[in-house]
C-alpha positions in Angstrom: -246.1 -25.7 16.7 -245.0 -29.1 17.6 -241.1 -29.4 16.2 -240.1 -33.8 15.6 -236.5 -34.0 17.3 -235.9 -37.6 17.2 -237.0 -40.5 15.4 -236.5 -44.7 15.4 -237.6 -46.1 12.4 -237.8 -50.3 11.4 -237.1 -50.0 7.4 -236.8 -52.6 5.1 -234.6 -52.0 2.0 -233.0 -53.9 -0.8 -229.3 -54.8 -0.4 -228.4 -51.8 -2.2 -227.5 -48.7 -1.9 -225.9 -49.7 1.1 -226.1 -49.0 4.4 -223.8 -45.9 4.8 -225.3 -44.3 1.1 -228.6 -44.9 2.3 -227.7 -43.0 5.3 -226.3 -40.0 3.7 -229.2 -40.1 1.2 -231.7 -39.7 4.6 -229.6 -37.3 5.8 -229.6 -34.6 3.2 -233.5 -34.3 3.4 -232.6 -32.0 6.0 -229.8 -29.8 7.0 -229.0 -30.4 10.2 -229.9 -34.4 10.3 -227.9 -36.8 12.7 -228.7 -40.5 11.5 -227.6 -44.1 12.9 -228.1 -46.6 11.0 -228.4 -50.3 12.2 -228.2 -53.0 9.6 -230.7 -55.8 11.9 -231.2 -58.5 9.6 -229.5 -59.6 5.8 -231.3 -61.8 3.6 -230.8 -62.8 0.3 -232.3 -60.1 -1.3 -233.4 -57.0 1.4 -232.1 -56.0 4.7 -233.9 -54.8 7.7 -232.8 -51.4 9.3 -233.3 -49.8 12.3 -232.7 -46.0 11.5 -232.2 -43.2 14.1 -232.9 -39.8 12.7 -232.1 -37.0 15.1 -232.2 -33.2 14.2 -234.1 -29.9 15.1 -237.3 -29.9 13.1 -237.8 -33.4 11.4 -239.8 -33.6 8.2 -241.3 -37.2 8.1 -242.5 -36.3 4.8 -239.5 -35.7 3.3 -237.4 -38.5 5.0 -240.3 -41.3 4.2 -240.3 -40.0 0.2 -236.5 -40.4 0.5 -236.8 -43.9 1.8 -239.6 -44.6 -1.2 -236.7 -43.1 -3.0 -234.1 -45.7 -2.3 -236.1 -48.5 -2.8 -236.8 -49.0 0.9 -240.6 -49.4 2.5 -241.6 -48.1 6.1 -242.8 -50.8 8.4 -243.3 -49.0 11.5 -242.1 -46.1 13.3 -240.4 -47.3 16.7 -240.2 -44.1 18.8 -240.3 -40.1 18.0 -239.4 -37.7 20.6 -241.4 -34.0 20.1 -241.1 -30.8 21.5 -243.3 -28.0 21.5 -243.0 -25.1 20.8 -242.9 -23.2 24.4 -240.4 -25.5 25.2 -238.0 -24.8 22.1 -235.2 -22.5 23.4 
């Protein structure tokens, strides 16, 4: 099994919630979830993140439905770091 630890995510949302409710929201799609959020660009009516989501077994699933959730659309996922699972310790 291949276990996501880390991902970098370019999301665009709409002004609100804001940046640290949309955060928390992301976060309690799992337990043990670290995320930074970056607020990149503000327009008049969206602004463009750049979320970090760190943890020990990320469901993409779950955390893209949340941002569908909040309003917030996917544009492209920046960097994941995996591990497999002979190397989870």
């Amino acid at each position: 099994m291949v276990l996501v630890k880390r991902l970098v995510l370019d999301v665009l949302k709409p002004h609100q919630p804001n940046a640290l409710e949309f955060s928390k929201a992301i976060a309690k799609a799992g337990g043990d979830y670290r995320v930074c959020t970056t607020v990149l660009e503000v327009d008049e009516k969206t602004e463009t993140l750049q979320v970090v989501i760190e943890g020990d077994a990320i469901d993409f699933d779950a955390v893209q439905s949340g941002i569908s959730d909040l309003g917030g659309s996917l544009h492209s996922i920046d960097e994941v770091e995996v591990q497999g699972e002979s190397q989870a310790g």
